[in-house]
PASE-792550 format. One record per residue (C-alpha): residue number from 0; residue in three letters; x, y, z. Coordinates in steps of 0.1 Angstrom, whole numbers. Layout:
PASE-792550
REC  num  residu      x      y      z
REC  NUM     ALA      X      Y      Z
...
//
This chain:
PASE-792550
REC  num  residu      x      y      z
REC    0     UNK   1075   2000   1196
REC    1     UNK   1042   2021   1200
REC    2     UNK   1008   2010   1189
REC    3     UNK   1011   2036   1161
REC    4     UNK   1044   2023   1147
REC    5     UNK   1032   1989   1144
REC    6     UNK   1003   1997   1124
REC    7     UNK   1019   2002   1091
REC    8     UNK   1039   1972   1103
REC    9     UNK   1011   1953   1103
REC   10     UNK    992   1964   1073
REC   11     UNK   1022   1954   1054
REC   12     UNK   1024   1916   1068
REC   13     UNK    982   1912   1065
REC   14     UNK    990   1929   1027
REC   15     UNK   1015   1907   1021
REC   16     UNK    995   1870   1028
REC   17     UNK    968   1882   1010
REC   18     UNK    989   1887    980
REC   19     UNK   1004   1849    986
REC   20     UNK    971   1836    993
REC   21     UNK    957   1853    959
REC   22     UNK    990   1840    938
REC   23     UNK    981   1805    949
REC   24     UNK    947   1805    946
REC   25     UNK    944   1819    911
REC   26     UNK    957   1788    892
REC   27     UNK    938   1763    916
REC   28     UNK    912   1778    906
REC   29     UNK    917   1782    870
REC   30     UNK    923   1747    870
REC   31     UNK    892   1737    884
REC   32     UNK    875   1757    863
REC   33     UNK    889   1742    831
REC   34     UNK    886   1703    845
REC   35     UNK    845   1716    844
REC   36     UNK    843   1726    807
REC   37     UNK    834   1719    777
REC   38     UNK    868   1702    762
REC   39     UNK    861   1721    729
REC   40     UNK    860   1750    746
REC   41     UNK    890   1745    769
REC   42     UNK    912   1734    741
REC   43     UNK    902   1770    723
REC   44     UNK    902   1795    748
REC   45     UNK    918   1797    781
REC   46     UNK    896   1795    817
REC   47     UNK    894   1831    824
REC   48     UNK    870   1833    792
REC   49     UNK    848   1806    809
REC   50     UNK    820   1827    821
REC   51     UNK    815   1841    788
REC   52     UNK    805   1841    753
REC   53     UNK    833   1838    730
REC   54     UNK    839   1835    691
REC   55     UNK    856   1801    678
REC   56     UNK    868   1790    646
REC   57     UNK    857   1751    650
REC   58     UNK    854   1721    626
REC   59     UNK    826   1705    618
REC   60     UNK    817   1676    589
REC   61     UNK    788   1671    567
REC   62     UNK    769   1636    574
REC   63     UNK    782   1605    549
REC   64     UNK    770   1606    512
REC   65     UNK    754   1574    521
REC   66     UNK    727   1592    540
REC   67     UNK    717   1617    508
REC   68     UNK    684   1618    496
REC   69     UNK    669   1626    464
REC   70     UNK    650   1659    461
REC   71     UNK    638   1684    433
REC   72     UNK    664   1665    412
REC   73     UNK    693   1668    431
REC   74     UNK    706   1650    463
REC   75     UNK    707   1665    494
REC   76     UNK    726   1655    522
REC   77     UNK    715   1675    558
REC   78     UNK    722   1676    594
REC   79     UNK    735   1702    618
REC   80     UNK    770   1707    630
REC   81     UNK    759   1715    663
REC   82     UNK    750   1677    677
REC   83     UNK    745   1669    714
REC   84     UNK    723   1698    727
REC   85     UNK    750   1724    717
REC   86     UNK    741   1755    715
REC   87     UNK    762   1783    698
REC   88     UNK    754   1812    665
REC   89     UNK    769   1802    635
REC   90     UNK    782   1840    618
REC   91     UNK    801   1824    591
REC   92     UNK    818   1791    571
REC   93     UNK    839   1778    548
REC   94     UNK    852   1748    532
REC   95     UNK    892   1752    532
REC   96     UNK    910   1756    560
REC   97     UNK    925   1788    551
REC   98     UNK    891   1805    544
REC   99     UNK    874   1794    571
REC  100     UNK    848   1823    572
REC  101     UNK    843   1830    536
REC  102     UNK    809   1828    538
REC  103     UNK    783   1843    559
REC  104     UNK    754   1823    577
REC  105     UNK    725   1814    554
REC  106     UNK    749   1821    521
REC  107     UNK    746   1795    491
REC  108     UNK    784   1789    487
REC  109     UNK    798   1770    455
REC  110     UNK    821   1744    464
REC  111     UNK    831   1729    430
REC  112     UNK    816   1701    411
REC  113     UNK    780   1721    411
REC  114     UNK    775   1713    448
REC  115     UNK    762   1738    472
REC  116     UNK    764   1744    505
REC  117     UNK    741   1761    525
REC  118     UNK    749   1766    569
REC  119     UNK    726   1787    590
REC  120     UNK    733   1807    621
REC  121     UNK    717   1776    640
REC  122     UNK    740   1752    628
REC  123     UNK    718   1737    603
REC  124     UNK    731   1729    567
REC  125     UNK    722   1714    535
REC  126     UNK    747   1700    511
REC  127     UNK    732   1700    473
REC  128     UNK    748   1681    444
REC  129     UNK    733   1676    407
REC  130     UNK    746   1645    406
REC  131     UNK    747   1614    434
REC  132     UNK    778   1620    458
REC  133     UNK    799   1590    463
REC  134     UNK    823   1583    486
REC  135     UNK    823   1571    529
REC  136     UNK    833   1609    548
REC  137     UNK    810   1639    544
REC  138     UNK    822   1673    536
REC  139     UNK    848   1689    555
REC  140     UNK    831   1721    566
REC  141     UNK    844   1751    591
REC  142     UNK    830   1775    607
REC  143     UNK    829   1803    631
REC  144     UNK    800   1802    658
REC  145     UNK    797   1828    690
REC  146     UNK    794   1800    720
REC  147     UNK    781   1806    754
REC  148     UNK    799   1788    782
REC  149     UNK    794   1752    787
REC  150     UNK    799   1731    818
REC  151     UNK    800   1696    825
REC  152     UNK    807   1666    844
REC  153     UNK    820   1646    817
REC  154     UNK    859   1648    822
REC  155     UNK    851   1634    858
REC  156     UNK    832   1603    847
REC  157     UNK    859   1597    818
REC  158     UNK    889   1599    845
REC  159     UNK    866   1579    871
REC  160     UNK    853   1553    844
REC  161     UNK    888   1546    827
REC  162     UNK    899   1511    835
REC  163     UNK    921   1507    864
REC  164     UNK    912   1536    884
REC  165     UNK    897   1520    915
REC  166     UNK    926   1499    919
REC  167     UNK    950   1519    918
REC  168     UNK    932   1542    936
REC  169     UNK    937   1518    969
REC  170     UNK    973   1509    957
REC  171     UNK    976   1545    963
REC  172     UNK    963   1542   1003
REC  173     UNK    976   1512   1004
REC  174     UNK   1012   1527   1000
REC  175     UNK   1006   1564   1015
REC  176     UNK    991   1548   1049
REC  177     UNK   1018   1528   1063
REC  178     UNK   1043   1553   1046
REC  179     UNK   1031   1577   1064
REC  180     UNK   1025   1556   1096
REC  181     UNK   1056   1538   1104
REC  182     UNK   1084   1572   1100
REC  183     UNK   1057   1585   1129
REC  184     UNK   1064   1557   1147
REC  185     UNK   1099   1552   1143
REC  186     UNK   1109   1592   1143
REC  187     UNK   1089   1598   1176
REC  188     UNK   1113   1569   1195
REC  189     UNK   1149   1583   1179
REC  190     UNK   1135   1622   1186
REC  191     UNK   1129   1614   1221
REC  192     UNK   1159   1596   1227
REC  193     UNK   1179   1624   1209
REC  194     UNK   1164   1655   1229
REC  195     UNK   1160   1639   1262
REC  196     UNK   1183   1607   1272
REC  197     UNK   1223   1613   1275
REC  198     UNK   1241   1593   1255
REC  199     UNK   1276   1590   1240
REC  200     UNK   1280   1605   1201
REC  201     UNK   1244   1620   1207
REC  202     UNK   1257   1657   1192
REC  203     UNK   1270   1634   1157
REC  204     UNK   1235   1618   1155
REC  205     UNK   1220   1647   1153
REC  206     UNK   1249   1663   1127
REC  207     UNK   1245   1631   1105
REC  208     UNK   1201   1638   1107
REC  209     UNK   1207   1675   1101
REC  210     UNK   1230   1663   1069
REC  211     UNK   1208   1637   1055
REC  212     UNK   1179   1664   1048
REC  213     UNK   1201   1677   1023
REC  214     UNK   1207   1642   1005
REC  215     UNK   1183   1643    968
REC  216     UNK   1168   1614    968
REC  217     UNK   1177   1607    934
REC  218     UNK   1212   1602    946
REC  219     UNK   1203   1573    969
REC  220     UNK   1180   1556    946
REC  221     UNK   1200   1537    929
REC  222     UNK   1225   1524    959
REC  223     UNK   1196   1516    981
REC  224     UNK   1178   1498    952
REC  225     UNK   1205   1478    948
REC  226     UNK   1212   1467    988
REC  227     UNK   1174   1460    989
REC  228     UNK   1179   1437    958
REC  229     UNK   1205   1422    977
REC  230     UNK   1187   1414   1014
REC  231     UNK   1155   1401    989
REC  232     UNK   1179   1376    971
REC  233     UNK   1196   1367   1002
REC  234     UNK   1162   1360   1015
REC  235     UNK   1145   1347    990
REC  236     UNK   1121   1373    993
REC  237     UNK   1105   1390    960
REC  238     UNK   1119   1425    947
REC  239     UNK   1091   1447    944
REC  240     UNK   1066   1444    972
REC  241     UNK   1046   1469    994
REC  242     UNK   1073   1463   1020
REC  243     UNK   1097   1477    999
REC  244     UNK   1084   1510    990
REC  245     UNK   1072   1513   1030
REC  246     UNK   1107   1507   1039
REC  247     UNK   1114   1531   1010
REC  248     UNK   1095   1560   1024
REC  249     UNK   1109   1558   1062
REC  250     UNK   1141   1560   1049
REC  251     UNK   1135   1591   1032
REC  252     UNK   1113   1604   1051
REC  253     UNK   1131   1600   1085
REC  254     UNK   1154   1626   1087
REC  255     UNK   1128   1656   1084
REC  256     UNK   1105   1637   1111
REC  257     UNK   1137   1629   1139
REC  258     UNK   1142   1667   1131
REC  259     UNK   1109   1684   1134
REC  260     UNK   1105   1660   1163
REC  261     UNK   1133   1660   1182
REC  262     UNK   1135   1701   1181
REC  263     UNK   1095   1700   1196
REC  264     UNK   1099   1675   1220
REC  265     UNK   1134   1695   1233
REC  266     UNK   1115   1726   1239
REC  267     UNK   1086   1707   1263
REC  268     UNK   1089   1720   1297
REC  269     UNK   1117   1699   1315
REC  270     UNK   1097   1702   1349
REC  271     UNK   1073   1680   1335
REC  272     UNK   1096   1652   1327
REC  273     UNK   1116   1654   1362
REC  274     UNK   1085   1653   1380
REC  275     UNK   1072   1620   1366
REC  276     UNK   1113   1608   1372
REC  277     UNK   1108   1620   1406
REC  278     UNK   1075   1596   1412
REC  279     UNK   1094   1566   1394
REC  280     UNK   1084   1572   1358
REC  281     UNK   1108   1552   1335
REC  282     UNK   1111   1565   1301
REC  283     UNK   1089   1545   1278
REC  284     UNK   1065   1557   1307
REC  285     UNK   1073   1593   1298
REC  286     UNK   1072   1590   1260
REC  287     UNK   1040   1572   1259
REC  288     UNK   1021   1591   1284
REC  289     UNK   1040   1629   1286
REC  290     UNK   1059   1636   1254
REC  291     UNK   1037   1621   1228
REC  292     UNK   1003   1636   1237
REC  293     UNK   1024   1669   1235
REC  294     UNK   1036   1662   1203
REC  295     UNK   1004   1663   1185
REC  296     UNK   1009   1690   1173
REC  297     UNK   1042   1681   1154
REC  298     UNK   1033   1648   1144
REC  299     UNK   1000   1661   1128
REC  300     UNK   1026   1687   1107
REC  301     UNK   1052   1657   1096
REC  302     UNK   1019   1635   1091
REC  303     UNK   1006   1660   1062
REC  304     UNK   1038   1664   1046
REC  305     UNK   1050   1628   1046
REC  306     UNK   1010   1619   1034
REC  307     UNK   1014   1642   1005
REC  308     UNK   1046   1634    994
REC  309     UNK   1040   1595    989
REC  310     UNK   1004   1604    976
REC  311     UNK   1016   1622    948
REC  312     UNK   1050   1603    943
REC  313     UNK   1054   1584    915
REC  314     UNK   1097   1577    908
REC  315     UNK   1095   1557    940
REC  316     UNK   1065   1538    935
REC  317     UNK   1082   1529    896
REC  318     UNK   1110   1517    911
REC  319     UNK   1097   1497    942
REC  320     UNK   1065   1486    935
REC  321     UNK   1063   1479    894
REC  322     UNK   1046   1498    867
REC  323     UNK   1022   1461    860
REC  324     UNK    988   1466    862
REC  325     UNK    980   1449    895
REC  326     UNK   1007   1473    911
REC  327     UNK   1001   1505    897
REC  328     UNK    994   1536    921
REC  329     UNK    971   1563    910
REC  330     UNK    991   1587    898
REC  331     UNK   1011   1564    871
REC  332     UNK    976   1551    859
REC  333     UNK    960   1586    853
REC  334     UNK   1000   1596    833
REC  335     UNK    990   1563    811
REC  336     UNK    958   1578    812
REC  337     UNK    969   1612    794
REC  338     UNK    993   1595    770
REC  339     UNK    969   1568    753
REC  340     UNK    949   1604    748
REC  341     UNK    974   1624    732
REC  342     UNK    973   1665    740
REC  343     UNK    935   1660    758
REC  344     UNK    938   1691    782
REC  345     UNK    904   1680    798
REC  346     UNK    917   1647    807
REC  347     UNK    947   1664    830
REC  348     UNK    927   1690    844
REC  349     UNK    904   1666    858
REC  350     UNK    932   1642    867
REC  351     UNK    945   1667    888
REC  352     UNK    918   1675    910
REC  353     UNK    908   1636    911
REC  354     UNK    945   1634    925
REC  355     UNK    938   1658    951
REC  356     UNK    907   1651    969
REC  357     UNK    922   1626    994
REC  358     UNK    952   1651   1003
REC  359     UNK    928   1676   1009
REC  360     UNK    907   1663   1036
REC  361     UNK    940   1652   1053
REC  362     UNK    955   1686   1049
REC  363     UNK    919   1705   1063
REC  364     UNK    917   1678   1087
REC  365     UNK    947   1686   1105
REC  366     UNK    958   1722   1089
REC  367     UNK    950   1733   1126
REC  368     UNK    980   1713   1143
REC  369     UNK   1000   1724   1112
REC  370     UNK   1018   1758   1118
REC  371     UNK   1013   1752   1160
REC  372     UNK   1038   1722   1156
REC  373     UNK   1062   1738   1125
REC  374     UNK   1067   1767   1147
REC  375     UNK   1075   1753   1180
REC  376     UNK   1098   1731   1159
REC  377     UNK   1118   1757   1145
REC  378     UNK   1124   1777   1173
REC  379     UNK   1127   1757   1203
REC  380     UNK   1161   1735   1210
REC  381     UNK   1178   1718   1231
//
């Protein structure tokens, strides 16, 4: 194919990521947008109206009766509905919630009983009765305000502040690491051993790997559950312990790793390995010192999947570890979180990204090895 021909070829595959990367970033970044704003805002309008200044119908109340005061013979009761530095231009109110712009800023509106309620454009009302207003809850009042966009740290610090975070935070680590550790360790043996040492039934190992990455894992919860249940009784060792998810983990994560593995370490170049045979290299001597420096690149790629999987799990870590308080990994705590908060969308935007940072510098820390060793993986047998 000419240099000509390939050009439209080309254009087409450079068109064609750029569409992917733009379909994936758009709602990362829509979601970090909205974990920085204002939760009023983000609960009236959605993140592509962040940058600017939009019309809301919000919901304000007057301040107690108890705080009146008594004025040209009447009792007033004042405040402003915008509190906390707020800034936004009142353009109408009301007192029902099926009226609420009835009235426009600075009007005297009649709201039964000979009261009087006055809200400016500023946010700024005054509440007038003839008579003294009893009662513990001020006026209901609504209103309709033009707001600029806010942003703010605040959904951070509540996530970061709740209590429980920090620990499970390193219950988190403390169950990714190893999980992601030991299948490394274990896969890189059984993948050498499968693509370069002869061995009876070595063509059904690899049959029985290639069919296990089809198993769900929900399938095999419940059987493996109950034969770990059974080696902890025998034992006498407890039922849910860190060793128990670990062991959890390698088992499902070992059939993708002896895969990606063995299928990289098969395609190294075999005059490499019969040289060091040749000067009296045994093969733990090969592994340690030929094949696994050459693997980087896949074990970096298995190392970044396997990482984000038990990061972000949570089914596995319910059933192995415990939902207690002592035992709960991060994302568990931050799903309690959101439901002892009701519908707060600020609270799960922010959760999100505080979920992410950890499998992010993993991911950019070795993104470099990642399609090297997928690629080799794929293509190269043996």
């Amino acid at each position: 194919m000419t240099a000509s021909a390939r050009l439209p070829l080309v254009f087409v595959v450079h068109l064609s990521v750029f569409l992917l990367v733009v379909l994936w970033t758009i709602p990362t970044a829509g979601l970090l947008i909205s974990s920085l704003r204002d939760k009023d805002q983000l609960a009236a309008s959605g993140w592509w109206t962040a940058f600017s200044t939009s019309s809301q119908n919000l919901t304000g109340r007057a301040a107690s009766p108890e705080t009146q005061v008594e004025r040209d013979g009447g009792f007033v009761v004042a405040g402003s509905l915008l509190e906390g530095g707020k800034k936004a231009k009142v353009s109408a109110f009301g007192v029902r919630p099926m009226q609420p712009a009835a009235f426009e800023a600075g009007a005297i509106a009649g709201i039964g009983d000979g009261r009087m309620l006055t809200v400016r454009e500023d946010g700024s009302y005054e509440l007038v009765s003839p008579v003294r207003m009893e009662g513990t809850r001020g006026q209901r009042i609504f209103y309709t305000a033009a707001v600029p966009p806010r942003f703010t740290l605040d959904n951070y610090r509540e996530v970061l502040s709740a209590e429980g975070i920090g620990a499970s935070f390193v219950n988190s680590l403390t169950v990714a690491i190893p999980s992601t550790v030991i299948p490394i360790l274990v896969a890189a043996f059984c993948a050498y051993a499968l693509a370069w040492m002869r061995f009876p039934g070595r063509a059904i190992l690899i049959a029985v790997v290639v069919g296990l990455l089809v198993v769900p894992l929900q399938m095999s919860l419940i059987p493996l559950l109950k034969l770990y249940n059974g080696v902890g009784a025998f034992f006498g060792v407890p039922a849910k312990t860190y060793v128990g998810i670990w062991l959890a983990h390698m088992g499902f994560g070992l059939p993708l790793a002896i895969y990606l593995l063995r299928n990289y370490m098969a395609g190294l170049p075999r005059e490499i390995m019969e040289s060091a045979r040749i000067d009296g290299a045994g093969d733990f001597d090969i592994f340690v010192k030929i094949v696994l420096p050459l693997s980087f690149p896949a074990l970096a790629s298995f190392a970044i999947f396997q990482f984000l999987w038990t990061w972000n799990d949570l089914l596995v870590a319910m059933v192995f570890l415990g939902t207690g308080d002592d035992e709960l990994v991060l994302t568990g705590r931050l799903v309690n979180l959101l439901g002892s908060r009701g519908g707060n969308w600020e609270i799960l935007t922010a959760s999100a990204f505080v979920t992410i940072v950890v499998p992010l510098v993993v991911f950019f820390s070795l993104q470099r090895y990642l399609v090297r060793g997928l690629l080799a993986g794929s293509v190269k047998g043996g």
